[in-house]
Short mmCIF file of the C-alpha atoms (twelve columns), coordinates in Angstrom:
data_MODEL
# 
_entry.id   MODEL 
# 
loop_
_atom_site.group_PDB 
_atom_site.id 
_atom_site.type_symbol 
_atom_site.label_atom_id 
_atom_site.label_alt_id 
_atom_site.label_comp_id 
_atom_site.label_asym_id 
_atom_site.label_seq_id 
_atom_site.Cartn_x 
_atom_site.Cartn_y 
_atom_site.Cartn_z 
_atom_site.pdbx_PDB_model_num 
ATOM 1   C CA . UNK A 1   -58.184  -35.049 71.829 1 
ATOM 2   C CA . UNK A 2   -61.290  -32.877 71.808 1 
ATOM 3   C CA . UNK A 3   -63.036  -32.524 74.638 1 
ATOM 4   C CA . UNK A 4   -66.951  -33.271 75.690 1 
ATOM 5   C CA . UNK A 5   -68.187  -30.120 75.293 1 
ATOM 6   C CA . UNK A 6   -66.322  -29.505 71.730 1 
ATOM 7   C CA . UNK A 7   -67.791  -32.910 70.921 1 
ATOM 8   C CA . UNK A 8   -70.952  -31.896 71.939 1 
ATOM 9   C CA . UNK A 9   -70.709  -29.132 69.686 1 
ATOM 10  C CA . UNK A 10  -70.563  -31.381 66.825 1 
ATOM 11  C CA . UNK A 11  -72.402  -33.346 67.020 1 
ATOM 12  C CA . UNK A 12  -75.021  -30.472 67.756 1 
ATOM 13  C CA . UNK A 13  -74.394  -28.519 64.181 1 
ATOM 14  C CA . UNK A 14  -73.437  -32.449 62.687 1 
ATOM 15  C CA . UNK A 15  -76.489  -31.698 60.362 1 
ATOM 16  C CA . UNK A 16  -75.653  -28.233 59.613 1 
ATOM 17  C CA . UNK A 17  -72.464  -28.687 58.504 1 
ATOM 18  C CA . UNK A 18  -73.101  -32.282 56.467 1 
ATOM 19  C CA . UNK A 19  -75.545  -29.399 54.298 1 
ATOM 20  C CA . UNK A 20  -72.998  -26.868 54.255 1 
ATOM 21  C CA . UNK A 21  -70.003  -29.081 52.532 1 
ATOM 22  C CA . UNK A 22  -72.840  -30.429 50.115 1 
ATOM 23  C CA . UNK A 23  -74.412  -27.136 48.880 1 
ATOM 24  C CA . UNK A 24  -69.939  -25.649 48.881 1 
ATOM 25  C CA . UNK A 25  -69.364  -28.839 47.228 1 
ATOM 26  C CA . UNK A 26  -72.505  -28.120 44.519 1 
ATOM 27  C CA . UNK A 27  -71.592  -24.743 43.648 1 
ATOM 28  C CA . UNK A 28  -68.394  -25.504 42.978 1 
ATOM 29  C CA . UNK A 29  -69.858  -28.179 40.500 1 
ATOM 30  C CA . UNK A 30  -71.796  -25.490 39.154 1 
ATOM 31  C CA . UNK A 31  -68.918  -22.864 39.195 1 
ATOM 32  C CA . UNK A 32  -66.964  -25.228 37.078 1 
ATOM 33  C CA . UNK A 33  -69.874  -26.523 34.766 1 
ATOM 34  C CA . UNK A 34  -70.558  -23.175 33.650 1 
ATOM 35  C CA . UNK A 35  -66.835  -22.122 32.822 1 
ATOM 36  C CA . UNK A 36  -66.967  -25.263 30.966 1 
ATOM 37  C CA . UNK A 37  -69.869  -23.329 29.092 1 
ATOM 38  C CA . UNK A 38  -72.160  -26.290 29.780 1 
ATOM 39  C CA . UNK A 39  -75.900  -25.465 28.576 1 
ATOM 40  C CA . UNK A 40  -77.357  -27.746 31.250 1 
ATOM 41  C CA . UNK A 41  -79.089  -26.878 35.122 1 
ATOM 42  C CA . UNK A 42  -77.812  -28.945 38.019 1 
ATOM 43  C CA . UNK A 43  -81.246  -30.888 37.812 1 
ATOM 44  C CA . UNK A 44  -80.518  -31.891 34.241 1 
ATOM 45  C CA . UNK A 45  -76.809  -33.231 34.794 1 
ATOM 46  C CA . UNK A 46  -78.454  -35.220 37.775 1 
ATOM 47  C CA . UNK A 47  -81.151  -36.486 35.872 1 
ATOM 48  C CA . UNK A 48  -78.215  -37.659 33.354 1 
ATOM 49  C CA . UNK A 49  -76.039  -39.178 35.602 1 
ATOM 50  C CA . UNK A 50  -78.933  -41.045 37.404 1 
ATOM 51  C CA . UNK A 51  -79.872  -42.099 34.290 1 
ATOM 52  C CA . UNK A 52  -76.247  -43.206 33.178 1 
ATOM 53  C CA . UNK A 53  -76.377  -45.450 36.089 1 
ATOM 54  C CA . UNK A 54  -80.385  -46.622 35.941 1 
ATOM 55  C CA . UNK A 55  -80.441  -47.180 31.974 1 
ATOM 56  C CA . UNK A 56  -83.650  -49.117 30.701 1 
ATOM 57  C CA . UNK A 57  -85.286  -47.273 33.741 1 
ATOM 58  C CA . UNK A 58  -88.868  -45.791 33.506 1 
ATOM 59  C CA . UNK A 59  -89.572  -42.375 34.676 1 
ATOM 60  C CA . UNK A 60  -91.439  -43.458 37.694 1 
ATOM 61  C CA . UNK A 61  -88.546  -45.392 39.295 1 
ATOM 62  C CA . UNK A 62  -85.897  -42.810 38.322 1 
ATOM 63  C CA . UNK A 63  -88.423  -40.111 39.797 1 
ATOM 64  C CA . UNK A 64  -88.254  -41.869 42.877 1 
ATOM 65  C CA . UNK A 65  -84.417  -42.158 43.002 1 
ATOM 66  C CA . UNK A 66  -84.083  -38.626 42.072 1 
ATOM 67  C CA . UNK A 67  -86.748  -37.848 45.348 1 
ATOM 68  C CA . UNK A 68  -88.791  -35.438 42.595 1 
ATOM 69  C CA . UNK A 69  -92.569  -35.520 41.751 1 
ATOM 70  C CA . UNK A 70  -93.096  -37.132 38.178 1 
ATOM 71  C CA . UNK A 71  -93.922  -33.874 36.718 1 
ATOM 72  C CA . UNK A 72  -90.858  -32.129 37.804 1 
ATOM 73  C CA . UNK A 73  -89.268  -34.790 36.158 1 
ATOM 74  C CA . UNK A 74  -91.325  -35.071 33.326 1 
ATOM 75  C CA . UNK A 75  -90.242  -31.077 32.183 1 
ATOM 76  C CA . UNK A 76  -86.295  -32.271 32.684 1 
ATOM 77  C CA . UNK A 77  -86.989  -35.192 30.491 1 
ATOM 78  C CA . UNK A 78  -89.063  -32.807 27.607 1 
ATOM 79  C CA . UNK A 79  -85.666  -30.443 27.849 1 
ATOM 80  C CA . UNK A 80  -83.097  -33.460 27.626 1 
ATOM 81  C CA . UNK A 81  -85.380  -34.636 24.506 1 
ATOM 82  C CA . UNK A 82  -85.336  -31.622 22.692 1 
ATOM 83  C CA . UNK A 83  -81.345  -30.993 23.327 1 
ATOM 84  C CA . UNK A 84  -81.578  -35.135 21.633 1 
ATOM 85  C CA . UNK A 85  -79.370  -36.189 24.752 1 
ATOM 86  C CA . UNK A 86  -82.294  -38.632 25.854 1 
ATOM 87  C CA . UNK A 87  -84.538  -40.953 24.386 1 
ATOM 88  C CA . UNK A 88  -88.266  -42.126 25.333 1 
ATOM 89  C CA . UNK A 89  -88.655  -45.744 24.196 1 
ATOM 90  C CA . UNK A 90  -91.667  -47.709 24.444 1 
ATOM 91  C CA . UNK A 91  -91.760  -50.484 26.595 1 
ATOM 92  C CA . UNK A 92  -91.795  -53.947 24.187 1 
ATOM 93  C CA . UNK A 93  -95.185  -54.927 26.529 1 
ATOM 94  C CA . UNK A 94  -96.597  -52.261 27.755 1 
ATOM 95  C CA . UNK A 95  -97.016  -49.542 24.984 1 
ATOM 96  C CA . UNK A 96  -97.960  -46.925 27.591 1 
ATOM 97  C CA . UNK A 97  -94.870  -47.557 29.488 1 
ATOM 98  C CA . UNK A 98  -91.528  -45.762 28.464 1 
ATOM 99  C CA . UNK A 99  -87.549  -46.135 29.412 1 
ATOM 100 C CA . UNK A 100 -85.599  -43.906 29.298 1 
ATOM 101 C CA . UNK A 101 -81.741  -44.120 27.434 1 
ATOM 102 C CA . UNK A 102 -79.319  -42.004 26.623 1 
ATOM 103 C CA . UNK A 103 -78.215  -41.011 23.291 1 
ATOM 104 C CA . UNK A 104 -74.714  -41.415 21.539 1 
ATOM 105 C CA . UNK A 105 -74.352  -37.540 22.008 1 
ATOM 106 C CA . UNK A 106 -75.388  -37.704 25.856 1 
ATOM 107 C CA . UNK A 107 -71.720  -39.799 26.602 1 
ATOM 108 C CA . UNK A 108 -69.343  -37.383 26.335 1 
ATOM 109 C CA . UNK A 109 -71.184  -35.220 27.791 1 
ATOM 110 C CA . UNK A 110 -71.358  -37.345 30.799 1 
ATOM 111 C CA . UNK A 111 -67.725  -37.915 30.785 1 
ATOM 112 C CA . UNK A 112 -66.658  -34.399 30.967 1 
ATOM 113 C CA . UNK A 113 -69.707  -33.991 34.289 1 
ATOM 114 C CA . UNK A 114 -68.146  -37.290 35.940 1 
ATOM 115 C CA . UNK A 115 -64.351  -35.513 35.011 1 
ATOM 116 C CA . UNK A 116 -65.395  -32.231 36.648 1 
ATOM 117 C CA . UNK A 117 -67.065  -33.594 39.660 1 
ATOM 118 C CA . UNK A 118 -63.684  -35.598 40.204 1 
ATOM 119 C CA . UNK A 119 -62.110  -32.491 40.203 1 
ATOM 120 C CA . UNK A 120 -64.124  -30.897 42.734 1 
ATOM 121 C CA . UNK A 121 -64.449  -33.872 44.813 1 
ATOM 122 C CA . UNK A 122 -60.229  -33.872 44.515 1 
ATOM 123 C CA . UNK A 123 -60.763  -30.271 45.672 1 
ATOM 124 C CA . UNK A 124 -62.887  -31.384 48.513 1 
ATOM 125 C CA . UNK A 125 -60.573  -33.711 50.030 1 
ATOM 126 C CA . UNK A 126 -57.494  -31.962 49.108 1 
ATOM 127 C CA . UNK A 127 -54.982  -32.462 52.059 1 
ATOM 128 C CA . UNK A 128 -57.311  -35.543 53.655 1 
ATOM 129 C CA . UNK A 129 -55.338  -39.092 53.793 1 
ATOM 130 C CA . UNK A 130 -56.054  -41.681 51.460 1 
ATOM 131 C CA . UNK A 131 -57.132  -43.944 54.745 1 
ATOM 132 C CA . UNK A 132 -59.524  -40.881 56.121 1 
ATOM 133 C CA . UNK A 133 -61.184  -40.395 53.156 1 
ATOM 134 C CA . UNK A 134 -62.232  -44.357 53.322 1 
ATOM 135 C CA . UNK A 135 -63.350  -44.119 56.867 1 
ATOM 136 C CA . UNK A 136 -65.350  -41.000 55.886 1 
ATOM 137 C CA . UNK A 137 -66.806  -42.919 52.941 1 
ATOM 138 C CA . UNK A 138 -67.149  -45.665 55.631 1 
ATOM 139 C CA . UNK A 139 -69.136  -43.591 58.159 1 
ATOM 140 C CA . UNK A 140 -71.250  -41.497 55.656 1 
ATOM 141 C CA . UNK A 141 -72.278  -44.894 54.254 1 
ATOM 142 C CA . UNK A 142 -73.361  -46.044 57.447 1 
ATOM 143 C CA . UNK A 143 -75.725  -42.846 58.448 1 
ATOM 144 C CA . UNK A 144 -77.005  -43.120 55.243 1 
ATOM 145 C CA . UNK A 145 -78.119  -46.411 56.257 1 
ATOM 146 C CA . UNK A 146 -79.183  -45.934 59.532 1 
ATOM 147 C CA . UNK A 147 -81.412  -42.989 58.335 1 
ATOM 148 C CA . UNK A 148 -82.677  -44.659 55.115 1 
ATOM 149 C CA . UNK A 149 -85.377  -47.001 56.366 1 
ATOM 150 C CA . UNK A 150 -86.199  -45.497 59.673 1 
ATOM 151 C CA . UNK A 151 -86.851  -42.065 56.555 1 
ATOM 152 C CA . UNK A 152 -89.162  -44.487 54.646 1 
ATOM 153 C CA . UNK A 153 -90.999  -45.945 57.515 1 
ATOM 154 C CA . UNK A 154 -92.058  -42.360 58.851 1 
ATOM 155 C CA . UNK A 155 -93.039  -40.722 55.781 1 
ATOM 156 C CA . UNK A 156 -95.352  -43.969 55.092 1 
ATOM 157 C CA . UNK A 157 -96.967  -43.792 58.231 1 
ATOM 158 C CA . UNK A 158 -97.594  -39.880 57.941 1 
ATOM 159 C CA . UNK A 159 -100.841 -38.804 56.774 1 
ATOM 160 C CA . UNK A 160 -100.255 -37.930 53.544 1 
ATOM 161 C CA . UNK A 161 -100.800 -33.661 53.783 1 
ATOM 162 C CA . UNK A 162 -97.782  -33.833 56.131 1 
ATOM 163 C CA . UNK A 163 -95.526  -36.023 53.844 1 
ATOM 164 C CA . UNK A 164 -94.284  -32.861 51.579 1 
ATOM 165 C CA . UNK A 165 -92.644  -33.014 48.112 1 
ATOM 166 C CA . UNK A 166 -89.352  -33.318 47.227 1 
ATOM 167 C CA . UNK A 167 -89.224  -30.882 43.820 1 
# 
């Protein structure tokens, strides 16, 4: 059993090392997508598989979900155009409006990024028991929760030069 002060410890660098596994466990993503001689940036291959799960979405909402500014977004979406993995539709009642969909060449595409990040998630949790890695999805789940709204209620009641950008 660990003692208080190792627990202390922990929880202390908690933070530090919840951004440490993610930015191991994005390189590795990276690592792999470019052996795989993919011609794609991490920011595209998110944009993708946000998009694979928000279909029909507009690019405000799936800016928001990504936690980019609209223009950030907007120069992903130009790319993903031009490489004709994405179409811009317009909305049937709002002309101005447009969703976003994938194209027929975008899926397997998307297939081999979801079979390489099961890899490297399979590479994460390599030795880890089928019951721990449920109570770590369990308790990840949970901060994400607990942080979520109590996030969104600060940054709306922040003036708006200290909110910051995320992109």
């Amino acid at each position: 059993m660990p003692d208080e002060a190792s627990t202390d410890q922990l929880l202390h660098t908690l933070g530090f090392l919840m951004h440490d596994v993610a930015r191991m466990h994005r390189k590795r993503f990276e690592q792999r997508a470019r052996a795989a001689r993919f011609d794609l940036t991490r920011a595209q291959y998110s944009v993708l598989a946000h998009l694979s799960r928000h279909e029909g979405c507009n690019q405000s909402f799936l800016a928001q979900i990504l936690e980019i500014e609209p223009i950030t977004l907007m120069k992903q979406l130009d790319r993903l155009e031009e490489l004709a993995l994405i179409e811009r539709r317009a909305a049937p009642a709002d002309r101005r409006t447009r969703h976003l969909h994938l194209t027929a060449a975008a899926r397997p595409l998307l297939d081999r990024i979801h079979e390489i990040s099961k890899e490297v998630r399979e590479e994460a949790l390599a030795g880890i028991a089928a019951v721990d890695r449920q109570r770590l999805w369990e308790i990840l789940s949970a901060m994400k929760l607990n942080l979520a709204g109590r996030v969104d209620m600060d940054l709306a009641s922040a003036p708006v030069e200290a909110r910051g950008t995320h992109g």
